[in-house]
BAPA-561752 format. One record per residue (C-alpha): y negated, z negated, x. Coordinates in pm, whole numbers, padded with zeros to 5 digits, always signed. Layout:
! BAPA-561752
YZX ...
END
This chain:
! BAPA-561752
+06535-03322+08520 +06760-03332+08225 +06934-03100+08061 +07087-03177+07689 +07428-02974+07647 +07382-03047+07297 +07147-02812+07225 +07266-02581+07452 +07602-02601+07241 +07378-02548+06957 +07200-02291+07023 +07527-02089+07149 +07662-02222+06823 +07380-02090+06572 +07339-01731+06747 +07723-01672+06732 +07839-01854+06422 +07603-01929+06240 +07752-02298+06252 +07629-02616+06508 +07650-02972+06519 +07297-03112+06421 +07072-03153+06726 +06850-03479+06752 +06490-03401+06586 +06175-03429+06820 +05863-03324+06835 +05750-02996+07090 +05524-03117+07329 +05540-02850+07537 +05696-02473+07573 +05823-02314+07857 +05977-01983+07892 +06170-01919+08204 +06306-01598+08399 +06044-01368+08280 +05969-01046+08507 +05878-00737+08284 +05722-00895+07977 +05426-01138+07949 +05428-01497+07889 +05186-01397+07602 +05357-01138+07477 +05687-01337+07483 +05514-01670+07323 +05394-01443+07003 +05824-01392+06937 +05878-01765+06897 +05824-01917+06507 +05744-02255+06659 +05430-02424+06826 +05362-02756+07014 +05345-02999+06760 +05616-02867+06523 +05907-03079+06479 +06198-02883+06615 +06527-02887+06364 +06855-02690+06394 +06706-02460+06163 +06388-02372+06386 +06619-02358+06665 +06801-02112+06505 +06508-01940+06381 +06389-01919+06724 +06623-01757+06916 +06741-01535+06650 +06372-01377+06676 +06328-01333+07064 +06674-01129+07025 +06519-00956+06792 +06232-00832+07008 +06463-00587+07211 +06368-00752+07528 +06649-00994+07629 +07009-00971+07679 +07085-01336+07731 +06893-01668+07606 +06971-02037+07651 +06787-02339+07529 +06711-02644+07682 +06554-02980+07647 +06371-03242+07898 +06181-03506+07733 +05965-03337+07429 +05959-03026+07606 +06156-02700+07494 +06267-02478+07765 +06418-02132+07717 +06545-01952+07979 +06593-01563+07913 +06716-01263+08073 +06552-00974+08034 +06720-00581+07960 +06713-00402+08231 +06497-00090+08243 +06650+00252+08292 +06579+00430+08555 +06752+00734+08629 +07000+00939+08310 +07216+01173+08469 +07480+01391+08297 +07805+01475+08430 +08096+01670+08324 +07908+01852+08002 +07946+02175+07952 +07961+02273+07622 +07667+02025+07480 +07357+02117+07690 +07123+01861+07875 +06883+01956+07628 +07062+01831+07290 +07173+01501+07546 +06845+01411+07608 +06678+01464+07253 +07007+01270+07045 +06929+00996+07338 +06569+01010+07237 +06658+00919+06874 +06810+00666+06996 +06545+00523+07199 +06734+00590+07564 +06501+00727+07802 +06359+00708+08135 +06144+00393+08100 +06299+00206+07834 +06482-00109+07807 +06880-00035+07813 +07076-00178+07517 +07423-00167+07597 +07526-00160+07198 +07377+00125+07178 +07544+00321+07446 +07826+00216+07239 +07759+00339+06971 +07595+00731+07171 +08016+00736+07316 +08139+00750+06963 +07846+01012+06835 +07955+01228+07100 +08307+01233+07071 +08297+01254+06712 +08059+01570+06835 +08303+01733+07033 +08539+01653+06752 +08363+01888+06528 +08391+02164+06779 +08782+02131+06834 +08760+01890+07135 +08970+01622+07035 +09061+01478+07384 +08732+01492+07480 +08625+01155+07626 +08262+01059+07696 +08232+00758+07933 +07858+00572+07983 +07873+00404+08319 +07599+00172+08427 +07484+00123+08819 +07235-00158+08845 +06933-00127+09112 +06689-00301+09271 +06434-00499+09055 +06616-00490+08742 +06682-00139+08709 +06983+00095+08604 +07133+00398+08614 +07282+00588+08348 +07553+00829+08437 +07725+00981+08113 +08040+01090+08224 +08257+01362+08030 +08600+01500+08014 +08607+01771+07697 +08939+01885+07773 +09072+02232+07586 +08949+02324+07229 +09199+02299+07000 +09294+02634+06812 +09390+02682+06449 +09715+02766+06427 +09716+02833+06065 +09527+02853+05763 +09648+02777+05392 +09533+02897+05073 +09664+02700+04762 +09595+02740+04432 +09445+03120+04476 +09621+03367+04236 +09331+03638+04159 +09342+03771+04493 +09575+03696+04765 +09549+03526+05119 +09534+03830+05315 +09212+03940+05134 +09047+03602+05140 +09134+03528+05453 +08915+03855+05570 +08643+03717+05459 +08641+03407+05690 +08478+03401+06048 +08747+03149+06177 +09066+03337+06294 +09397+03180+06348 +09764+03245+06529 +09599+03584+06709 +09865+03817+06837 +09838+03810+07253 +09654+04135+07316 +09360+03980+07122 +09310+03714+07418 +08931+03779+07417 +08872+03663+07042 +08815+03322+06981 +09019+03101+06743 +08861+02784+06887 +08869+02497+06582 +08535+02444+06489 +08448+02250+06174 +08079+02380+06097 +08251+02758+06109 +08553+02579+05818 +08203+02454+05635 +08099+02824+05654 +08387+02968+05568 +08452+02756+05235 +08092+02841+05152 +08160+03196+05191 +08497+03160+04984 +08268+02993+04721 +08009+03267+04675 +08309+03533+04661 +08413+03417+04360 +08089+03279+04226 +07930+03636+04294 +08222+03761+04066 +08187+03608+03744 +08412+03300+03849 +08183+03021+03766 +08426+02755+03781 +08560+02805+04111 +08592+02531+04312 +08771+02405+04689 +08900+02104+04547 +08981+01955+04903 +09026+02017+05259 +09344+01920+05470 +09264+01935+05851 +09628+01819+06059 +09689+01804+06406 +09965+01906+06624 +10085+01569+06797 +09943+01692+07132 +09615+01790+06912 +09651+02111+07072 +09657+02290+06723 +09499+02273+06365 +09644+02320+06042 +09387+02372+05773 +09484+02419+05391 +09218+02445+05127 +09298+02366+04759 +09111+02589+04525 +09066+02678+04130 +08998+03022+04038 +08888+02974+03740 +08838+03216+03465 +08584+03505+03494 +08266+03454+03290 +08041+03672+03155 +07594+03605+03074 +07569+03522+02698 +07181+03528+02760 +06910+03507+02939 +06577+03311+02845 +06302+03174+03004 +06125+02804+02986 +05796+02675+03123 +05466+02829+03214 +05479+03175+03357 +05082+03206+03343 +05045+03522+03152 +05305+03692+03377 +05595+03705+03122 +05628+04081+03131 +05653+04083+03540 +05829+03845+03541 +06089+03944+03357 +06089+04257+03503 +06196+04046+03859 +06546+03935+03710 +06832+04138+03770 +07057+04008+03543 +07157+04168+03197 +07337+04007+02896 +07681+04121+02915 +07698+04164+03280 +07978+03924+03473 +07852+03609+03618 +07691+03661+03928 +07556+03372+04138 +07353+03561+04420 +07183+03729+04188 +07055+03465+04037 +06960+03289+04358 +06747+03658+04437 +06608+03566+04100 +06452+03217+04148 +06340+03344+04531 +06181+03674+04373 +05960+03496+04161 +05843+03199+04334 +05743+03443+04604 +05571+03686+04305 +05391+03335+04191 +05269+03278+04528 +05088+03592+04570 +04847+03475+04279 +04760+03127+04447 +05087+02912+04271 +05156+02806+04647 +05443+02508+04497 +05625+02689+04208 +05952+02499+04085 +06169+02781+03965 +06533+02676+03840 +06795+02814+03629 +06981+02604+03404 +07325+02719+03333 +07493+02652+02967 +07889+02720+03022 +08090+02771+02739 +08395+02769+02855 +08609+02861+02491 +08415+03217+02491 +08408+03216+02837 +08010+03236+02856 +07738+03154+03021 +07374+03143+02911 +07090+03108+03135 +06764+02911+03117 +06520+03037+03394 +06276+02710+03420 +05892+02832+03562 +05671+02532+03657 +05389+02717+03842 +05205+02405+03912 +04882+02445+03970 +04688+02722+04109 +04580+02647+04494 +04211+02735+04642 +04175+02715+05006 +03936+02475+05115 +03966+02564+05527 +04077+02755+05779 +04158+02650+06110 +04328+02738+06450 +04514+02538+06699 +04671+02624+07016 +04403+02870+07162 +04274+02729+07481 +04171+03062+07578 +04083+03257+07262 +03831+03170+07030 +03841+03115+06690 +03616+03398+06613 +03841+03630+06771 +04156+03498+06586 +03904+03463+06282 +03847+03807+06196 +04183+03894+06183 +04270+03730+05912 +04313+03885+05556 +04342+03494+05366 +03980+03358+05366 +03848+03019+05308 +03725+02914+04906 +03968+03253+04766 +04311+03157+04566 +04585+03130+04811 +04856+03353+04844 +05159+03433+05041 +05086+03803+05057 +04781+03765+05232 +04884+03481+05470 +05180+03674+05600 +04955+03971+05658 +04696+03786+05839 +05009+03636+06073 +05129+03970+06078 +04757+04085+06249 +04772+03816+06454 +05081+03838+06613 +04966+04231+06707 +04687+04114+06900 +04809+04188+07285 +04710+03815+07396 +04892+03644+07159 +05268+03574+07151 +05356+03357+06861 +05174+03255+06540 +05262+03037+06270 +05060+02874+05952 +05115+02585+05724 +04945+02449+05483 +04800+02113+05392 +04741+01949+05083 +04348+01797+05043 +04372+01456+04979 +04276+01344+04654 +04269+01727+04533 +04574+01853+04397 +04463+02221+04363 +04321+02235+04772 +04495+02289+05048 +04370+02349+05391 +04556+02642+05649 +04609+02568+06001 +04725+02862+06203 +04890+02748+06515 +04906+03024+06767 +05089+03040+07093 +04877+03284+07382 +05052+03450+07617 +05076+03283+07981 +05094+03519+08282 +05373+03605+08437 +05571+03809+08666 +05446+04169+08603 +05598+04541+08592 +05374+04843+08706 +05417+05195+08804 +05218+05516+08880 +05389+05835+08829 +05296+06234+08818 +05506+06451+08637 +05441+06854+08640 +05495+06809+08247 +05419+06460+08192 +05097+06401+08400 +04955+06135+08530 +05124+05809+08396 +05062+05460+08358 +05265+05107+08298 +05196+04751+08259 +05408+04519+08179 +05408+04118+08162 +05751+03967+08106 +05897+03622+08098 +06290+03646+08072 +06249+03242+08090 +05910+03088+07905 +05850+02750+08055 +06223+02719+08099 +06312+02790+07723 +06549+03077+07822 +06295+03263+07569 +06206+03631+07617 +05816+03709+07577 +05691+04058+07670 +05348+04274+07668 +05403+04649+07724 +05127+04902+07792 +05243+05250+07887 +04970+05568+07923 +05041+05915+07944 +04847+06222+07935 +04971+06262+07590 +05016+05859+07451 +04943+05519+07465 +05136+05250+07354 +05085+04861+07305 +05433+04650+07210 +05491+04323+07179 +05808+04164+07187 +06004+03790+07172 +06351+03648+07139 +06467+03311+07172 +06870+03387+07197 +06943+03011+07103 +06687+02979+06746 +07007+02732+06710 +07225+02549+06892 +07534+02725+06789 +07389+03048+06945 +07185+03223+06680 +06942+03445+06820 +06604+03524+06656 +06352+03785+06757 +06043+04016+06664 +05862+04287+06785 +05543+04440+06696 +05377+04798+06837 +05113+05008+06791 +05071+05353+06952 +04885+05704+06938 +05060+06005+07054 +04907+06337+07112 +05166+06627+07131 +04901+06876+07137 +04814+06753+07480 +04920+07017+07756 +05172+06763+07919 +05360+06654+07594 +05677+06886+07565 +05691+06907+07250 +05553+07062+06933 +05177+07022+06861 +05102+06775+06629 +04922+06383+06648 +05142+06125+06554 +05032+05718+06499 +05251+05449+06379 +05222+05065+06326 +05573+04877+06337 +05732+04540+06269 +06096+04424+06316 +06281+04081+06295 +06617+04029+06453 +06859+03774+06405 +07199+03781+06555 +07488+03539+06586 +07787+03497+06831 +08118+03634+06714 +08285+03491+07016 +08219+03377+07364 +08161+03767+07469 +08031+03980+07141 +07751+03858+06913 +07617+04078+06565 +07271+04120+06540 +07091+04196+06210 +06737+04319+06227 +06446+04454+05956 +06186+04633+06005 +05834+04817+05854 +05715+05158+06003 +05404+05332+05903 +05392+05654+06053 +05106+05927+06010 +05147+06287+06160 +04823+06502+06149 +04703+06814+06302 +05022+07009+06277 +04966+07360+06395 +05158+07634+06334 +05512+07507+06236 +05833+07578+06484 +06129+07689+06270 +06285+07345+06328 +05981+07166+06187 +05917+07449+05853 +06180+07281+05645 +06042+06904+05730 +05699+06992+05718 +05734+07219+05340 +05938+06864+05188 +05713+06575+05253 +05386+06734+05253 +05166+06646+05007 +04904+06921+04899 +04660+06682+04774 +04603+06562+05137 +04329+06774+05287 +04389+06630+05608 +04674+06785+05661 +04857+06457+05710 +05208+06353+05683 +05238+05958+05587 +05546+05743+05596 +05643+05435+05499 +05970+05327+05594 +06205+05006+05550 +06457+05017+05816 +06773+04775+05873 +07010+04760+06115 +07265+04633+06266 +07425+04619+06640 +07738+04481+06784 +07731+04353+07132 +08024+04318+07414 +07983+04178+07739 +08171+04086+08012 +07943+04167+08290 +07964+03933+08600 +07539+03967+08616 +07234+04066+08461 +07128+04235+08720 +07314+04423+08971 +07680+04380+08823 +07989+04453+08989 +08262+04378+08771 +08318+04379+08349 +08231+04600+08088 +07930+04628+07794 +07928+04794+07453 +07653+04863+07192 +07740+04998+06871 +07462+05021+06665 +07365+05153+06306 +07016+05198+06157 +06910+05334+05789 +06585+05390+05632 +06664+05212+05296 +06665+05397+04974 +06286+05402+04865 +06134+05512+05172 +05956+05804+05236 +06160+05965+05481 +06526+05859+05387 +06806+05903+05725 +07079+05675+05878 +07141+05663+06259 +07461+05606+06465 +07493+05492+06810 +07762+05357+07088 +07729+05289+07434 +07988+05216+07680 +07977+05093+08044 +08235+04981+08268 +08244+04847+08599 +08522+04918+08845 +08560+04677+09131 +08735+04868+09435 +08688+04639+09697 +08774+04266+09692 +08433+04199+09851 +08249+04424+09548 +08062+04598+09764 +08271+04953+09672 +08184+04984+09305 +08237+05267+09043 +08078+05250+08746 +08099+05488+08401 +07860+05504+08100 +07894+05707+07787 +07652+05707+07505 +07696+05870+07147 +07488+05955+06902 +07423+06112+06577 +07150+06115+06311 +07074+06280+05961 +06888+06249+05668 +07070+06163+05334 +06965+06164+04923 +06691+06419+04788 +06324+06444+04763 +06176+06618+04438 +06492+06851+04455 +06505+06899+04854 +06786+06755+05088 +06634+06475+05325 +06577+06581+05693 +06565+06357+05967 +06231+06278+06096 +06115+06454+06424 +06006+06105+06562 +06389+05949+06495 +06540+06266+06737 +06766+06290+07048 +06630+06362+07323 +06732+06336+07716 +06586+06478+08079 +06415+06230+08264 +06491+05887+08509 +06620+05678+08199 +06868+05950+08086 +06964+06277+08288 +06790+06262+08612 +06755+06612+08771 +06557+06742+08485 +06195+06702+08338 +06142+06417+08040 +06287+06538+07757 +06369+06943+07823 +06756+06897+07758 +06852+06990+07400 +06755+07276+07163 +06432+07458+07234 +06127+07532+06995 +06055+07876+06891 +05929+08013+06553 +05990+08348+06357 +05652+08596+06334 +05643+08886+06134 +05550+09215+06245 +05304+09478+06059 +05232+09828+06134 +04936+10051+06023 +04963+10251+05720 +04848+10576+05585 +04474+10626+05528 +04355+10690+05194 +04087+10927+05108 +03856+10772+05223 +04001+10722+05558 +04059+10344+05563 +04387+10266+05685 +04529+09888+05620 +04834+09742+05760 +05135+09688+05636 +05365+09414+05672 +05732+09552+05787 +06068+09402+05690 +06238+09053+05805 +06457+09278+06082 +06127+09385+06255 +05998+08962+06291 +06014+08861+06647 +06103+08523+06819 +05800+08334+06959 +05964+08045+07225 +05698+07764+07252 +05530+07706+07621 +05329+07554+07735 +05103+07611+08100 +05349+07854+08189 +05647+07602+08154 +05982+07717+08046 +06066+07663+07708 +05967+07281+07487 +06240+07154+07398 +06202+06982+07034 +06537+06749+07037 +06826+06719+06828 +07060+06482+06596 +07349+06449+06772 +07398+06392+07183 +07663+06282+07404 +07560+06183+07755 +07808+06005+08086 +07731+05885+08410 +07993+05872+08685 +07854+05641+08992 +07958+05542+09328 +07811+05214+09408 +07858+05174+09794 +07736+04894+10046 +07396+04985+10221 +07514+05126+10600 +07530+04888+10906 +07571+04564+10686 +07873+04334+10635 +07761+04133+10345 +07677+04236+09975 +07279+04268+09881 +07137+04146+09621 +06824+04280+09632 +06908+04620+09692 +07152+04896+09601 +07225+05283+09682 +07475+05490+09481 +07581+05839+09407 +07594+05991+09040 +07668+06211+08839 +07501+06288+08479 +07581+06539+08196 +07571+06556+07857 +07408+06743+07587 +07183+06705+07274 +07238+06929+07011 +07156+07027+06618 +07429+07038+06375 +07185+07127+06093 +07091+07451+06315 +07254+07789+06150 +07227+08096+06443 +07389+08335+06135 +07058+08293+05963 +06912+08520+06220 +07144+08793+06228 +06869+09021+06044 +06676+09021+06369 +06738+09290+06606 +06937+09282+06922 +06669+09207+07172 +06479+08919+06979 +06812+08747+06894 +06896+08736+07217 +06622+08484+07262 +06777+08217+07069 +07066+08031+07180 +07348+07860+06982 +07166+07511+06940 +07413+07346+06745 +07701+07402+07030 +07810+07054+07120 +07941+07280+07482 +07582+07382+07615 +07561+07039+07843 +07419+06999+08161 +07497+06811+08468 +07310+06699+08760 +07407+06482+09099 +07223+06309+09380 +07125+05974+09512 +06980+05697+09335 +06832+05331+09518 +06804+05058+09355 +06592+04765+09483 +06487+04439+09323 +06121+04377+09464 +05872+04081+09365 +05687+04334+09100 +06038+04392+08941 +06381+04614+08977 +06253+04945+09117 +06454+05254+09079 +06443+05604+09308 +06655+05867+09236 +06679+06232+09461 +06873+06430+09180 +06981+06821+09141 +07110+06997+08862 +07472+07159+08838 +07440+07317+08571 +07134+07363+08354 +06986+07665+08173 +06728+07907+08235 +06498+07794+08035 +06557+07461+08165 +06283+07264+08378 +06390+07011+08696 +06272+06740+08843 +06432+06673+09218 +06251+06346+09298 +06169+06039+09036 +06101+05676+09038 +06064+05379+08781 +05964+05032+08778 +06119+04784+08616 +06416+04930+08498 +06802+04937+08634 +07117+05148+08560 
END
């Protein structure tokens, strides 16, 4: 055999450089390919631009091995001639075989795998080394972003048997760097300190803040300078700009400096507002929708809750694509603006078809009828999201989403696929439980703390009492985003009937529908801020006779045109909570601390207008070095109260948003709910009068001093307690290692507490009762004393079995009231303290 070094040089040559000596011309006679394992002979043969009988030049040679690089499959080719025949002799890319990550701890495996995905590295695949390159640099410039900039990521190769690899990504992230400082140049409106507020990132922190985070990371800057920008923007400054960023490092890169360069600008003011385009007979609503006057300063958030406002008012009448933009004119001598609000409705949108994906289980008739959108109507927004809304209630499905679909070829169709997600099962909470108030009671619960290994939380609740029922539905995923942002929902129906002999409380039915969204973001490695809105619909009906608490709500929101005798609300809640953790476990903890301060209003507008404050504390003392001798202390505060007027009346809060404590989840010792003022109401007294001459007598109604106090009970029970808008409860406990075993559980726990606290009524005014006599005001007590608390002690067991944490608690009250009903013995399922 021979072999022609010339066109081995050539080929070398003409891959590399481009450049070769010319090669003697000849004729292929024949094509061989050699070294082939993994791909075909055919396959391989269909990559090569020349056949037998084609007169082989420098420039086919060229052509040739330029294109079976090309193919991905080979990481080494050589060409060779003997006689007329061509041979090429390849070596194929490996195949990977195993990825394995090592070192990583602030990028998950997750985000690894899918940016190695996009770049076609996976289990399977042939390995180009180039590439790996390249995935180093993307992931250091990644950690870079972050404030890791010694972070090194290393991409080792181990070959195996029959041309196979391993991938092994090492990584060494090293210490985030911290900002050291931040510079504002330029800024003369308002000074550093108050801009500098505004920002997330924090810099130079004195030492006893060594649990907040000044970690460098470049999306928060991004943030930041975006938040900077709608200050001013949202101010009237419409020129405002950040005309650069300066990020310096420390020579150990330890340490950021970070200046921003802004203009201020001058403050602007609307010259105008008009409106372009086709608003399809909707001018006057429209219009309506803007919230921005002539005269008024600048304001660029506004005008964004403009262009949202009415593309989402458009939608509702089937304009599912509406281009909405406003068109600023500056004039920057008068130091005006004037706007041009652009409406292109396009056109209106039938639906065409309906259709459901994602129910294995459910059919589509079942799904079908809840929907409110139906096929060959306009389309609209408002009716989609209610139809989601229904379908998300139902108890068997956990997620649902809807998108829609252009026809093709039909500009003004579009077809709606509803993709619904239906609830797997899963590891279940139950109980059974008989109360002498509460009756015979019910629970079922199905929850997944960890859906198919998405860390998601999914949750059914059904609870039954003698007096309620109750369906909820609930989901979070607490990464939505990689950088932590949590997003989560819950939906609930439920019936409650306080008439019932069991209930505790005042007589009256009570149903409500609600809907809430959360979303919540990290504020450092232990605290996060959770936003959250939500829609109740309450109805209250068959109200007997009113308890003094409940005259004053019941006489300002009835409504005498109801013959029903029904109270309806409809409220539109927000709040917001504030997280702290340092807790060493979810479950069982021995060590660290958690706070929840949380605020909730019913936003102007609603029916039943009232704010709600409350804070939680919880600490856990470590006394031995093995944790088995624990002591742990929780506080919780709260206080509630209505606020504005209704047709001349103060708001109230709502009986439904009360305090109220005695049972296993708050003061254990006492019945559910029997701690805090008691229900009575005022009756008036009559006597019999005189007879007339014809010797009918009729009675006579006698002054407020002779009324008497009624307390409300029920079976013979002490008095119902009806709750209050303030409370302050604490638990002391003794967490101590089960007897005749030297090693911590972790499946099961004993403890002795101690509970007390109270739940009182600041709006309640004992003076207004002086008129009564002696005797009857002796009945009432002082409800709005914050000193009337009670306490309890006993034992409490705590045991994690397979249907879920399991709770038994052997309680007796220190100090409680006469009227005051106890519980010694109690148990719950799938709960912990």
């Amino acid at each position: 055999m021979t072999i022609k070094k010339s066109i081995i040089a050539s080929a070398v040559a003409l891959v590399f450089s481009g450049k070769a000596a010319a090669i003697e011309e000849f004729i292929i006679e024949d094509i061989q390919v050699n070294g082939l394992q993994r791909v075909a002979l055919g396959a391989s043969l269909t990559y090569i631009p020349v056949q037998i009988g084609d007169k082989l030049s420098d420039f086919r040679l060229s052509q040739t091995i330029k294109s079976l690089f090309a193919s991905g499959h080979f990481d080494d080719i050589q060409a060779y001639r003997e006689g007329n025949t061509l041979i090429l002799k390849v070596s194929e890319r490996p195949t990977i075989a195993e990825i394995e990550f090592d070192g990583n701890k602030d990028v998950k495996e997750e985000q690894l795998k899918e940016n190695l995905d996009d770049q076609n590295i996976r289990v399977g695949e042939t390995l180009d080394k180039t590439t790996l390159i390249q995935l180093e640099k993307g992931l250091e410039d990644f950690y870079q972003s972050i404030g890791k900039y010694n972070a090194k990521v290393t991409a080792k190769i181990s070959h195996l048997p029959r041309k196979r690899v391993k991938l092994t990504f090492e990584f060494s992230e090293g210490d985030a760097a911290k900002v050291k400082q931040i510079n504002l140049v330029g800024n003369q409106l308002y000074s550093d300190a108050e801009l500098l507020d505004l920002f997330e990132s924090e810099y130079d922190l004195p030492w006893w803040r060594f649990l907040a985070n000044d970690r460098y990371q470049k999306q928060a800057i991004s943030g930041d300078i975006e938040t900077l920008e709608s200050f001013y923007k949202d101010k009237g400054y419409v020129r405002f700009a950040v005309d650069s960023t300066q990020v310096s490092l420390t020579p150990d890169r330890e340490q950021v400096y970070v200046t921003l360069n802004v203009t201020e600008g001058e403050k602007y003011k609307i010259k105008d507002v008009s409106f372009i385009g086709d608003m399809v007979g909707l001018d006057r609503a429209i219009k309506a929708m803007v919230p921005i006057r002539e005269g008024a300063f600048y304001n660029a958030a506004a005008i964004t809750y403009a262009e949202e406002t009415i593309s989402n008012y458009l939608g509702a009448f089937g304009y599912a694509y509406p281009e909405v933009k406003t068109i600023p004119d500056i004039d920057d001598e008068n130091k005006e603006v004037s706007l041009t609000i652009s409406v292109t409705p396009g056109k209106r949108i039938n639906v065409r078809r309906i259709d459901f994906v994602g129910n294995g289980v459910t059919d589509d008739e079942v799904l079908r009828r809840e929907l409110r959108q139906f096929e060959g109507s306009w389309l609209s927004n408002r009716l989609l999201e209610s139809s989601k809304a229904r379908l998300a209630r139902l108890p068997y499905i956990e997620n649902v989403n809807y998108e829609t679909t252009k026809v093709p070829g039909q500009e003004d169709l579009v077809d709606v696929v509803f993709s619904v997600t239906e609830r797997p099962s899963g590891s279940f909470t139950a109980g059974v439980g008989y109360g002498d108030l509460t009756g015979l009671s019910l629970q079922l619960g199905v929850q997944q703390q960890n859906f198919l290994g998405t860390g998601n939380s999914v949750g059914i609740n059904v609870n039954t009492y003698s007096y309620s029922r109750q369906v909820s539905l609930s989901f979070t995923d607490p990464y939505f985003t990689v950088d932590g942002v949590s997003l989560g929902g819950s939906l609930s129906y439920s019936e409650l009937d306080y008439g019932n002999s069991f209930s505790n409380s005042e007589d009256y039915e009570l149903s409500r529908i609600s809907g809430r969204l959360t979303i919540g973001y990290p504020l450092d490695e232990i605290s996060r801020l959770n936003y959250g809105v939500g829609y109740l619909h309450n109805e209250m009906s068959n109200i007997s006779q009113p308890s003094e608490q409940i005259k004053n709500f019941y006489s300002i929101y009835t409504d005498p045109g109801n013959r029903n005798n029904q109270l309806v609300f409809d409220n539109y809640e927000f709040n917001i909570n504030w997280l702290r953790s340092t807790l060493n476990r979810g479950l069982f903890p021995t060590a660290g601390y958690s706070q929840n301060v949380g605020f909730k209003i019913a936003v102007p507008g609603s029916d039943a207008q009232f704010f709600k404050f409350t804070a939680e504390d919880r600490h856990y003392f470590t006394l031995s070095r093995d944790h088995r001798w624990v002591l742990m202390t929780k506080a919780s505060f709260g206080y509630a109260n209505g606020y504005g007027d209704v047709n001349g009346n103060d708001h109230v809060l709502p009986i439904w948003e009360m305090f109220r404590a005695g049972g296993s989840s708050t003061m254990r010792g006492f019945e559910n709910n029997v701690v805090g003022p008691k229900l009575f109401y005022r009756q008036s007294s009559t006597t019999t009068g005189i007879p007339d001459a014809s010797g009918e007598t009729e009675n006579i109604l006698l002054g407020p001093e002779f009324d008497s106090i009624q307390m409300y009970t029920r079976n013979g029970s002490n008095a119902i307690s009806n709750g209050g808008n303030a409370q302050l409860l604490g638990t002391l406990e003794l967490i101590f290692p089960i007897p005749f075993t030297e090693e911590e559980s972790n499946s099961l726990r004993p403890s002795f507490f101690i509970d007390a606290g109270n739940v009182w009524d600041t709006e309640f005014d004992l003076d207004l009762y002086n008129d009564l006599q002696a005797s009857e005001r002796a009945k009432l007590a002082d409800y709005a004393d914050p000193e009337r608390f009670r306490a309890s002690a006993g034992l409490s067991v705590q045991w994690i079995s397979p249907m879920g944490p399991i709770v038994f608690s052997f309680a007796k009250p220190l100090k409680k009231f006469s009227d005051d009903d106890t519980k010694f013995f109690s148990f719950n399922i799938g709960q912990t303290f």
